[in-house]
N, C-alpha and C positions, 0 to 999 in steps of 0.2 A: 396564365394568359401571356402570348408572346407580347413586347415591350416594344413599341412603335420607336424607331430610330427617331432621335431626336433633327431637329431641322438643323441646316447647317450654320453655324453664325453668322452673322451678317458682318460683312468686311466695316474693320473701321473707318469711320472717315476718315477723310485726310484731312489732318487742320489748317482752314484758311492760316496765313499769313497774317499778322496782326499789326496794328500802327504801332510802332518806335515811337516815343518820344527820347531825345539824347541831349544833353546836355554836355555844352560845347566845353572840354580841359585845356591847360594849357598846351598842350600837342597840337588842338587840334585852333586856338587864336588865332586869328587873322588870317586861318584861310579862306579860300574861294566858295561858295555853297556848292556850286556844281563839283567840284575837288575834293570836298567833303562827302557829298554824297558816291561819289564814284569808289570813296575806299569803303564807305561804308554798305553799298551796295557791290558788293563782290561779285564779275560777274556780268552784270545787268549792264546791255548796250546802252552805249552811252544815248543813244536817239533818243531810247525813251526815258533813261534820265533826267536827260532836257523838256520832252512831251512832259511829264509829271511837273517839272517845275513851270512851264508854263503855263499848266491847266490851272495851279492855284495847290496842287494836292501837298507841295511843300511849305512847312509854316517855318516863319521863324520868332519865336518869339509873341505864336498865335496868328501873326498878318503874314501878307503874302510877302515875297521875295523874289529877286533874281536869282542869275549863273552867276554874277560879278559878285552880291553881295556878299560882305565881309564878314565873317564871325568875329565874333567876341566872347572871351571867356564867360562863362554862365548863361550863354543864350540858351535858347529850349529848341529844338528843330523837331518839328514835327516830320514822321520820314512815314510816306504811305505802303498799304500794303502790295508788294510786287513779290506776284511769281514767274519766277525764270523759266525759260523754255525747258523741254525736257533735255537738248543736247547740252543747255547751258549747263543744267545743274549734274547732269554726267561730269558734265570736264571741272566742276567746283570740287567735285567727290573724289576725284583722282588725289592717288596717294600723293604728300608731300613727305620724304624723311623728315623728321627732326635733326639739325645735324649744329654743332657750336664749331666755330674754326681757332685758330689761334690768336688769342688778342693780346696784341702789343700796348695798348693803353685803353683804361676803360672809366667814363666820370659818369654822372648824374644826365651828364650833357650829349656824351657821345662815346661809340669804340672806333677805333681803330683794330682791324685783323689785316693777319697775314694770306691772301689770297692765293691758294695752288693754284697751278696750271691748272688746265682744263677743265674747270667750273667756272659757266655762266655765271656772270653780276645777278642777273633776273631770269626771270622765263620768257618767251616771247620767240619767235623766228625758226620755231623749230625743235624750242629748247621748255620742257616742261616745268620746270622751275630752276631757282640758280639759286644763290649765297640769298638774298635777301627772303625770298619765300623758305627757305631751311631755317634762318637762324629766326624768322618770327614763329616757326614751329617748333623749335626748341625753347623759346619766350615766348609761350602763352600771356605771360602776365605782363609783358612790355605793352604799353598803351600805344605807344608810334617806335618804329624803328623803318628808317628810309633812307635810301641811298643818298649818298652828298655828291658822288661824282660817280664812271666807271672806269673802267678797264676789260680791256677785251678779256675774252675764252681764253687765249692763249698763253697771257700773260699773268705771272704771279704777281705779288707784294701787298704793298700796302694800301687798305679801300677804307676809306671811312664812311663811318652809318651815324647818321642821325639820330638822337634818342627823344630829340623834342623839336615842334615845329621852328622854335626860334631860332635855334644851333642850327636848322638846314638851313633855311633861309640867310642868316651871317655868312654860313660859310661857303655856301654856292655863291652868294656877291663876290666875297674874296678870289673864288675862281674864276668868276666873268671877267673880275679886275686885273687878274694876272697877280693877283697878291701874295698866291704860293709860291713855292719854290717846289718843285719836283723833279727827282734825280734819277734815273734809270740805268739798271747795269744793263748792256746790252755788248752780247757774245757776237761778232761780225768776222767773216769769212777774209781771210786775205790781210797784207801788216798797211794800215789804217796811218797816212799822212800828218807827221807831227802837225804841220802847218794848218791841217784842216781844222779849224775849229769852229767855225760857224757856220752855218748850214740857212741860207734866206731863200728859198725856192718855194715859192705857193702852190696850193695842192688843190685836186680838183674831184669832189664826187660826182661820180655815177654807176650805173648799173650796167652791168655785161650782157651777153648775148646769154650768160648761165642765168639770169637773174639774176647774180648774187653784186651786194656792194662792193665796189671796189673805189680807191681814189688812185690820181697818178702825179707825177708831177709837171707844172707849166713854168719853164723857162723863157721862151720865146713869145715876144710881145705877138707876133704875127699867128700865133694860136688861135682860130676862131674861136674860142672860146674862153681866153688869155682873161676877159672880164668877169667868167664866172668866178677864178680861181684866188682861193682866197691865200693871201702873205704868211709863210709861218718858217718858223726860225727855233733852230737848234742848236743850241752849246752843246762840243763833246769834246772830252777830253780821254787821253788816253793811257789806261790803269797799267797796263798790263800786256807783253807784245809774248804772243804765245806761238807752240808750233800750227802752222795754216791761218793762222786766227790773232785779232784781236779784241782785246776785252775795254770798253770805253764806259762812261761816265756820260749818260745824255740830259743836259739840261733842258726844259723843255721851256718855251718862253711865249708860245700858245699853243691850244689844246685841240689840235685837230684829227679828226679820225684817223688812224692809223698812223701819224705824223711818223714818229720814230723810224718806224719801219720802210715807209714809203721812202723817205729824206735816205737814211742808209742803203736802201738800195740800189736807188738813183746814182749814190756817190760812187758805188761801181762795192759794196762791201753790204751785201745782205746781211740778216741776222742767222746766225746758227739755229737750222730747224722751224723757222720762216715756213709755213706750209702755203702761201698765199702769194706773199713775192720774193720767196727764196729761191736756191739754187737748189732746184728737184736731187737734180744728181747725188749732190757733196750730201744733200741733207738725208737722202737714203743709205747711202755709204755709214753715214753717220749713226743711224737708228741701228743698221744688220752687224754694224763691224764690230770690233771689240768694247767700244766705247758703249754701245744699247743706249745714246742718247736719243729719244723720242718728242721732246717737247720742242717750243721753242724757248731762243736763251733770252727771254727778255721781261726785265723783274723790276719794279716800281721799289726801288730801295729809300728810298729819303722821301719825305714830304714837310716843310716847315709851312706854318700857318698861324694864326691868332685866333687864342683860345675864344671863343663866343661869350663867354661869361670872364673869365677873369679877366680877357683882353691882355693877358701875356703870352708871349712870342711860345710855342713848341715846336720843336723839331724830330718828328720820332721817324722812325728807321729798322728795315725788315732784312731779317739775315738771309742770305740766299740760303736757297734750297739746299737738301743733302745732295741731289743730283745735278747739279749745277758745282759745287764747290769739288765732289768728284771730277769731273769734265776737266774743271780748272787743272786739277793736279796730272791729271791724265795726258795734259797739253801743254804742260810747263816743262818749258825750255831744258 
């Protein structure tokens, strides 16, 4: 007797989404509920983050809760079940490498790495992920790892990450406060004025006719817009007088975007390879000639700060690049 083909299986289902309950570590103490559930809902717009915490579907501790309310180590969060849209959970699925960088010091508390050029801090703007989504996919097993401060795409050295919530928290105050000290080698075009060593000229963002952000500088009170521009101020000192070029020391003594860069440009003395407010020409010359420098020369070398936990002074410090320290030799006198 011919054998009747069997019917075809029926597709499995897809498994609802099930309620979390998570119980709050020390990483994740004293944060925000809404802060909280954003890292732990990867993904999920924030609207309805907020939608779910209003409706009542977040618990803490079994009762209802806000966006403001504060965890506490060993609370219970109850986290309801959300499925993501289908483009959202496309771009969740998207490859991250695993990737570890160089670390200059590493505790209980935090690392410090050496940042290459041309890797994003983060993903965002264009950029599918950066150092922080790499190195938490190399540390599966790290419960929190989070930026304490950045540094552009551009620039190398030294970026410190968070390993628990209390250490980000200490040490982004210390930065709001101006309580580090941050030192920058910075490669500038043309021999750089002994005299010049302080830099007070306030700086002004906004967006161009590209879209893209940019800041500039406001010296002139008569600036219509002289009130948005906020004061920021650079020490530099000068390392090293080379041929075309000199090589400075930038203290920074507040943290505004682009400061470095914009302040030295202004002064009439861009950065080497500056693709943003550098000297197009020199810095092309520069890439094709014999030298093949391609990046820009501006690298987060020193950072001193107080530790979070032992509350003693550290100073740690990133060697320049191999292709920086070439460059140097390449331009020596």
């Amino acid at each position: 007797m011919p054998v009747s083909p069997k019917p075809p299986a029926s597709p499995t289902p897809a498994v609802a989404p099930a309620v979390r309950r998570v119980i709050v570590d020390e990483g994740s103490a004293g944060q925000r509920l809404d802060n909280f559930l954003l890292r732990e809902l990867k993904g999920v717009p924030k609207t309805h983050v907020y939608r779910v915490i209003r409706a009542g579907e977040v618990r803490v501790n079994k009762g209802r809760a806000h966006a403001d309310t504060r965890l506490e180590l060993g609370d219970e969060v109850r986290i309801p079940p959300v499925r993501l849209p289908e483009r959202v959970e496309a771009a969740a699925r998207e490859f991250v490498p695993a990737r570890e960088f160089p670390v200059l010091f590493e505790d209980d508390h935090l690392i410090a790495i050496n940042k290459p050029a041309g890797v994003a801090v983060h993903g965002g703007s264009g950029v599918s992920f950066g150092v922080i989504e790499q190195l938490r996919q190399a540390r599966p097993e790290a419960k929190f790892l989070e930026l304490v401060h950045r540094l552009d795409k551009e620039t190398s050295g030294l970026l410190l990450i968070a390993k628990k919530r209390s250490a980000l928290v200490a040490l982004q105050e210390q930065f709001r406060e101006r309580e580090t000290g941050k030192t920058y080698a910075a490669l500038v075009w043309g021999d750089w004025a002994e005299n010049k060593k302080v830099i007070d000229v306030a700086l002004l963002k906004f967006t161009g006719s590209d879209g893209e952000r940019w800041v500039r500088a406001v010296e002139n009170s008569h600036d219509p817009q002289a009130d948005q521009a906020k004061r920021s101020i650079s020490l530099v000192k000068v390392l090293k007088r080379l041929k075309g070029a000199s090589l400075l020391d930038v203290t920074i003594k507040t943290g505004r975007t682009h400061q470095i860069r914009v302040h030295l440009a202004h002064a009439g003395h861009s950065i080497v390879g500056d693709p943003k407010y550098g000297d197009f020409e020199a810095n092309r010359a520069m890439a094709r000639g014999a030298h093949r420098f391609e990046r820009m020369f501006l690298h987060a070398k020193r950072l001193r700060f107080v530790h979070p936990s032992t509350e003693l002074e550290l100073e740690l410090q990133a060697p320049l690049p191999p292709e920086c320290e070439k460059l140097l030799q390449d331009l020596s006198p």
